[in-house]
C-alpha positions in Angstrom: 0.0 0.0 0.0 1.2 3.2 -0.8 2.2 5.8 1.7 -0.6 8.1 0.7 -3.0 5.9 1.4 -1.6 4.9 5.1 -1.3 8.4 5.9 -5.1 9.3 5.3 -8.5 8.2 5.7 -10.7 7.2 3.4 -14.4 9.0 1.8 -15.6 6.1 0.7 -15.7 2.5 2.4 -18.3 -0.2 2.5 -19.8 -1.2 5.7 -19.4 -5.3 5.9 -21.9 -5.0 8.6 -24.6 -4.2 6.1 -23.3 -6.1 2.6 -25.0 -9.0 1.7 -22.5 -9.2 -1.3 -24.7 -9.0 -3.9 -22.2 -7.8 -6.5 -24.1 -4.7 -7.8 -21.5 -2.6 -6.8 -18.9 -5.0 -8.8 -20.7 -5.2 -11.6 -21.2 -1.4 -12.1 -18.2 -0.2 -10.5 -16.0 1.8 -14.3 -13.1 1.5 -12.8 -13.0 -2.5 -11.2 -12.2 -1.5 -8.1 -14.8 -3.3 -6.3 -14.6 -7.6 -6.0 -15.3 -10.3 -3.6 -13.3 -11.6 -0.5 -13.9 -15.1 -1.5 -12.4 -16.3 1.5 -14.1 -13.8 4.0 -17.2 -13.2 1.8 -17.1 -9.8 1.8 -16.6 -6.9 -0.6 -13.4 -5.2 -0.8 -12.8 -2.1 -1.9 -9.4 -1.3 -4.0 -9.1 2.4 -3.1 -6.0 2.9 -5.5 -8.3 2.0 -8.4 -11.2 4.0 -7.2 -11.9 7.6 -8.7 -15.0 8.9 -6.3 -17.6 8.6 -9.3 -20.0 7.1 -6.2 -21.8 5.1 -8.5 -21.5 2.3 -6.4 -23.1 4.4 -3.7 -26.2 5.0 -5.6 -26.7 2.2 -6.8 -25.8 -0.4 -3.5 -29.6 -1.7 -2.7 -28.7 -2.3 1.2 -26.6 1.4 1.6 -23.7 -0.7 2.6 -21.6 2.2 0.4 -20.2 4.7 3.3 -19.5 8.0 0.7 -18.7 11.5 2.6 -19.5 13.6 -0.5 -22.9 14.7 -1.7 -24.3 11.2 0.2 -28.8 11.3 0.8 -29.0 12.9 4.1 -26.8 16.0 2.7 -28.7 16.3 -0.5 -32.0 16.7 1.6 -30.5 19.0 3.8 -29.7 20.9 1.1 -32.8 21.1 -0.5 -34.9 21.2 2.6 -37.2 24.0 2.9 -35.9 26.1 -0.3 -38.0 27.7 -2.6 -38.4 26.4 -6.1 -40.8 24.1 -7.9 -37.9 22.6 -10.1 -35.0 20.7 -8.8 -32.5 21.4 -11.7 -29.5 18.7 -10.7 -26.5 18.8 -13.3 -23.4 17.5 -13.9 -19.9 19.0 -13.4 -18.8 17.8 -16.7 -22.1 19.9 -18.6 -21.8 22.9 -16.6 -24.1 24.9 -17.0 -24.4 28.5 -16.0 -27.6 30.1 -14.1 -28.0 31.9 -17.5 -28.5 28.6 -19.2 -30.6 27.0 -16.9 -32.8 29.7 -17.0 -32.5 29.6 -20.9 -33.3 25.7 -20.8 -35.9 25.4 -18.1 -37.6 28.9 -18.9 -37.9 29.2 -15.4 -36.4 32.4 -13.3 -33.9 31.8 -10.7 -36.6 32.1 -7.6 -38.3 29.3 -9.6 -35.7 26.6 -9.6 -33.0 25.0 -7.4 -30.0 24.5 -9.1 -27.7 21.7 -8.0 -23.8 20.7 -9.2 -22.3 17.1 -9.1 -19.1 15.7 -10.0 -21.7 13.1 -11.7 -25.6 13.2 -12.3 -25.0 9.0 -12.3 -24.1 9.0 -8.5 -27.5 10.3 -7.2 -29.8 7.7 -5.5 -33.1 7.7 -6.4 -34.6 8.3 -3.1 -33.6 11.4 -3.3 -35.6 12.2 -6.5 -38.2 10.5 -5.2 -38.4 12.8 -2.2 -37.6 15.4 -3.8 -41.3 14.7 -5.9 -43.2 14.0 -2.8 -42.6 17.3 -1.6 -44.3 18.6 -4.7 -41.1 19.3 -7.3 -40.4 18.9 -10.7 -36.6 16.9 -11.3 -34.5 17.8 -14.5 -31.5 16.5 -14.8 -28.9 17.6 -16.9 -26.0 14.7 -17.3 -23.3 15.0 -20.0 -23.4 13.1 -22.8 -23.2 9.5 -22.7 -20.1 9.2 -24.4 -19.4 12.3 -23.0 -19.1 11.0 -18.8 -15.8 11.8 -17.1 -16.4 8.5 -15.4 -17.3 6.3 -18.0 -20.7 5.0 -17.3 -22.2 7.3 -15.5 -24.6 9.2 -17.9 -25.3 6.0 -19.0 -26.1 4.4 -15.8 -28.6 7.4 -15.6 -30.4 6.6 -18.2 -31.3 3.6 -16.9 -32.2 4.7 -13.8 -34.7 7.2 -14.8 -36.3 4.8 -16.8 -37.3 3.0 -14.5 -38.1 5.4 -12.1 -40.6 7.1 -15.0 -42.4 3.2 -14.6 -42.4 3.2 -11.1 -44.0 6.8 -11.0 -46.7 5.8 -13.4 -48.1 3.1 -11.4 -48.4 5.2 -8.6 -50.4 7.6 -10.7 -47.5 10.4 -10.8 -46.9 11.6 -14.3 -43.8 10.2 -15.4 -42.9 13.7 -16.8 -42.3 15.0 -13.5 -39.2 13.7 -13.9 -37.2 14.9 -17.2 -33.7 14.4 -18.4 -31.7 16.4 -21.2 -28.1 15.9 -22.1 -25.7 19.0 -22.3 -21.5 18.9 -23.1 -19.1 21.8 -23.6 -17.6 22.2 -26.9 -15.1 24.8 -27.9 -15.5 27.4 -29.8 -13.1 28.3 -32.5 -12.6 31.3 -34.8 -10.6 31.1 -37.6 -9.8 34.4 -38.5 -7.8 34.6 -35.4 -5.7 31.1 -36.0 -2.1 31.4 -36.9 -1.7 27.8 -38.2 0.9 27.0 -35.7 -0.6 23.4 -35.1 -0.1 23.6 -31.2 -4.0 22.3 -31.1 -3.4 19.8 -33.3 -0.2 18.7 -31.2 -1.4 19.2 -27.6 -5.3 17.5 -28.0 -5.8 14.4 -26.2 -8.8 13.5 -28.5 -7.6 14.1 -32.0 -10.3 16.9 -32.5 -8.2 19.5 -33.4 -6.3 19.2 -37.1 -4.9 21.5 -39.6 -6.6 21.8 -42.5 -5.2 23.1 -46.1 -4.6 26.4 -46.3 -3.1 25.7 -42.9 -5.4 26.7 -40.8 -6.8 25.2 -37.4 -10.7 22.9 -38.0 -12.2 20.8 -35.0 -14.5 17.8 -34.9 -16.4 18.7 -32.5 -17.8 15.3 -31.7 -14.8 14.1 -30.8 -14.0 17.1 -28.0 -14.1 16.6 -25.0 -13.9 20.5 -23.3 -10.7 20.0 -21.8 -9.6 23.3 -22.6 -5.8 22.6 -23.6 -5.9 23.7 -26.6 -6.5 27.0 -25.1 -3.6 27.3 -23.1 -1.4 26.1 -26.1 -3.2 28.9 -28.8 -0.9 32.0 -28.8 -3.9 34.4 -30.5 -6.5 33.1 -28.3 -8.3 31.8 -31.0 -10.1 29.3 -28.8 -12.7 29.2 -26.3 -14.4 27.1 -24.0 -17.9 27.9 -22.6 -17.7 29.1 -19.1 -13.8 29.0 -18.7 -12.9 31.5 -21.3 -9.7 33.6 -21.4 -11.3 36.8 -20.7 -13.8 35.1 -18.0 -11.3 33.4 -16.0 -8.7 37.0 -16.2 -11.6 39.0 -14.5 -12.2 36.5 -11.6 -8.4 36.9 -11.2 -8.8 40.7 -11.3 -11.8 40.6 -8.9 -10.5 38.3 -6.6 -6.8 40.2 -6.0 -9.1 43.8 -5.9 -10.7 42.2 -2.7 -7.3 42.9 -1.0 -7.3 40.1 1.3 -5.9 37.3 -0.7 -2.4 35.9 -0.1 -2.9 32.4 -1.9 -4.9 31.9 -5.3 -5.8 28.4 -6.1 -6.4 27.1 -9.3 -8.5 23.9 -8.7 -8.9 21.0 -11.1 -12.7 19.9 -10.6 -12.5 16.4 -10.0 -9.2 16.6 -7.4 -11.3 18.1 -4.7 -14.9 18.2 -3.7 -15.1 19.3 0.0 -13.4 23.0 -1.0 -15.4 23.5 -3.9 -19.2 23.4 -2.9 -21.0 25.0 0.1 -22.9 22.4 0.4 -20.5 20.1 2.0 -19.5 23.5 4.1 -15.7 23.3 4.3 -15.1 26.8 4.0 -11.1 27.9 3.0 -8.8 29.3 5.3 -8.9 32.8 5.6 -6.4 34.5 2.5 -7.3 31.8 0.4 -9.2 31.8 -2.7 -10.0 29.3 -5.4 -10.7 29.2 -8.9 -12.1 26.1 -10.1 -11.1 24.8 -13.4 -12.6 22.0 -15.9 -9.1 20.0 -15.7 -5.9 20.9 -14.5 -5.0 21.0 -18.5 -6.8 24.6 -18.6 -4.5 26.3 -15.8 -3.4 29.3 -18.4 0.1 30.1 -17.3 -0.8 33.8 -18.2 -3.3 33.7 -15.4 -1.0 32.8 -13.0 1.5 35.9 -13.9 -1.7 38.2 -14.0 -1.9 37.1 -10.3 1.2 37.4 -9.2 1.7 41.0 -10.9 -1.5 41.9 -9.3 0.0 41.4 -5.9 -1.1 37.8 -5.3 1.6 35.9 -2.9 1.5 32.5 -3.7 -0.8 30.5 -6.5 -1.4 27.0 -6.3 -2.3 24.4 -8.9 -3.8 21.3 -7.9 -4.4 18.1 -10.3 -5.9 14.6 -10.3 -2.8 12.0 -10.2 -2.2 11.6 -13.6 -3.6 7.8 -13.7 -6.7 9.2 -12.8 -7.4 12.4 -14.8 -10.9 12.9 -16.0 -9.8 14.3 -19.5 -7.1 11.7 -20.6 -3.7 13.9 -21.0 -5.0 17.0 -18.7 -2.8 16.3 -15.1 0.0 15.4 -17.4 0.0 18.7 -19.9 -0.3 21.0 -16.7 2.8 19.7 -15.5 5.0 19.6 -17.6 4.0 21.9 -20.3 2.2 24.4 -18.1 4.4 24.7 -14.9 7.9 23.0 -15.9 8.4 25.7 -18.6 6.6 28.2 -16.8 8.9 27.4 -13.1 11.8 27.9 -15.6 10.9 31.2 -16.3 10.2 32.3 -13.1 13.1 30.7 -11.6 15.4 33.5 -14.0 13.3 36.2 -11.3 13.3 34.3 -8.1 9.7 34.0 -8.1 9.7 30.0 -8.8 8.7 29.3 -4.7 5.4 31.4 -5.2 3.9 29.1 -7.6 3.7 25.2 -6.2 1.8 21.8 -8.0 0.5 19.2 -6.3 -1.9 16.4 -7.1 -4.8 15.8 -4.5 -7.8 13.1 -5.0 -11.1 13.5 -2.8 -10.4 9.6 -2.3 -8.0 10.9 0.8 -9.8 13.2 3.2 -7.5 16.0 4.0 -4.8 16.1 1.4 -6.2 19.2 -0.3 -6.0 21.0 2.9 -2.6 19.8 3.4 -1.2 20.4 1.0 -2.6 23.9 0.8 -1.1 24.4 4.6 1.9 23.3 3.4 2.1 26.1 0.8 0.3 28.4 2.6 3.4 28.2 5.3 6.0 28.4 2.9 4.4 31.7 1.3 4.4 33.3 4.8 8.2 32.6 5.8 9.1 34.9 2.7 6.6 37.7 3.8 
């Protein structure tokens, strides 16, 4: 066992006392990290192979799953008592602004409660289901099937929902209480700004990106996956990505340094760390500390993290998913050594290389965000 795994505990376990071994979990599991102790009969969990899709926990029919994050009793809580006739649940991996849900639903803000998961595929359905009896409409709004940062997810939905339409039906609900419509993020490209320089084509994990005759950029959009590398590799910008543009991430920057009262900057993969990057599971950041959140570690724009540091930021911090377990295929792997390897050689001709620091964190270990964040945060303050 690796030391990582000694040194913390774990947010997701199963509860022997409960398991009757039935194998769902197994069976479903995308990343085969669940089997069968044939010689204890038990389930065991592999928590090097797990990536904290908690499929397993929505889908274990005894609740023998033990899952910290987003688990039933903090979904009610959080839905408890709020206004809103529509539950709008989506995934991480789709995004969506308030703008868009208001755009898809028709509904106004006051009408809806919007919701964010790493995956729409890990939510249990008693939670839909109790969300219905106290009088709401459900949408969900997973990726794309082939679109699921954890495989089978969005697919998994699918299922579910249908059926939990069946079920509804013979209890005289109408099954159209509960709706489901897929959403992804694509880039956006203009080519009257491309160059031809081929870094997209070089850089993208998916083969979407290829130069075309005259040599100019062209995406299939079918096969991207929103990344958002070939962002941080395009020299005129010519690139953008819905909700993590250039110009929109720049003026959070901006905004967050004119509050004064940041010393570190955090620039968050997504999928590394759950507990810092919803309210709803109310770990709140230390004080000086502010975080960005990012669709992969892939997008951290090395221009962003000199517009921090100009602005009078102390310290940034980038934090990825272990490479073996990055959502987006070659994302962990580009931000390190493309993004901060040549950018830490830069900064290193300065002496500003100890004010930028990379880790990897996964929400699998409870605490190793927040440790390494100390860690940095402490090593910013002894050059104050």
């Amino acid at each position: 066992m690796a030391e990582k795994e000694k040194e913390y505990e774990y947010g997701i376990g199963v509860n022997t006392d409960y398991c009757g071994t039935c194998m769902v979990c197994a069976t479903l599991c995308p990343f085969n990290a669940l089997r069968r102790e044939e010689e204890k009969k038990e389930m065991v969990l592999e928590i090097e192979k797990c990536q904290m899709c908690g499929i397993c926990y929505s889908s274990c029919p005894a609740a023998a799953i033990k899952y910290i994050y987003y688990d039933l009793d903090s979904l009610l809580k959080y839905i408890a008592g709020r206004e809103g006739g529509t539950l709008v649940i989506t995934c991480k991996g789709s995004t969506p602004t308030i703008a868009e849900i208001k755009e898809i639903t028709g509904l106004s803000e006051p009408e809806f409660i919007p919701l964010v998961l790493p995956c729409v595929g890990r939510v249990r359905m008693e939670f839909i289901l109790e969300a219905i009896t106290e009088g709401k409409k459900v949408m969900l709004l997973p990726c794309e099937e082939d679109y699921c940062r954890f495989k089978e997810g969005s697919r998994l939905l699918t299922r579910k929902v249908a059926m939990l339409k069946e079920l509804l039906e013979a209890f005289g609900y109408d099954p159209e209480i509960v709706t489901l419509e897929r959403k992804s993020i694509k880039v956006d490209f203009n080519r009257y700004k491309c160059i031809g320089c081929g870094n997209c084509e070089a850089f993208c994990p998916y083969d979407s990106a290829k130069l075309v005759s005259p040599r100019i950029a062209d995406f299939e959009l079918e096969k991207c996956m929103g990344c958002g590398i070939c962002m941080v590799v395009c020299p005129p910008h010519a690139v953008e990505l819905r909700n993590w543009g250039y110009e929109q991430i720049s003026s959070q920057v901006h905004e967050i340094v004119s509050g004064g009262k940041t010393k570190v900057l955090v620039f968050c993969c997504q999928w590394c760390e759950f507990a810092s990057l919803d309210e709803m599971l109310q770990h709140p950041l230390p004080e000086g500390v502010r975080l960005i959140s990012l669709p992969c570690a892939g997008r951290t724009d090395p221009l962003h993290i000199l517009q921090a540091l100009r602005e009078g930021i102390g310290g940034v911090m980038i934090t990825a998913c272990p490479e073996e377990e990055c959502k987006l295929e070659e994302g962990s792997k580009t931000a390190r050594y493309y993004v901060m390897e040549d950018l830490l050689e830069k900064l290193e001709q300065i002496g500003l290389e100890d004010r930028v620091y990379f880790c990897h964190t996964s929400p699998k270990y409870i605490g190793q965000f927040d440790k390494e964040l100390q860690s940095f945060m402490e090593r910013i303050g002894g050059m104050e």
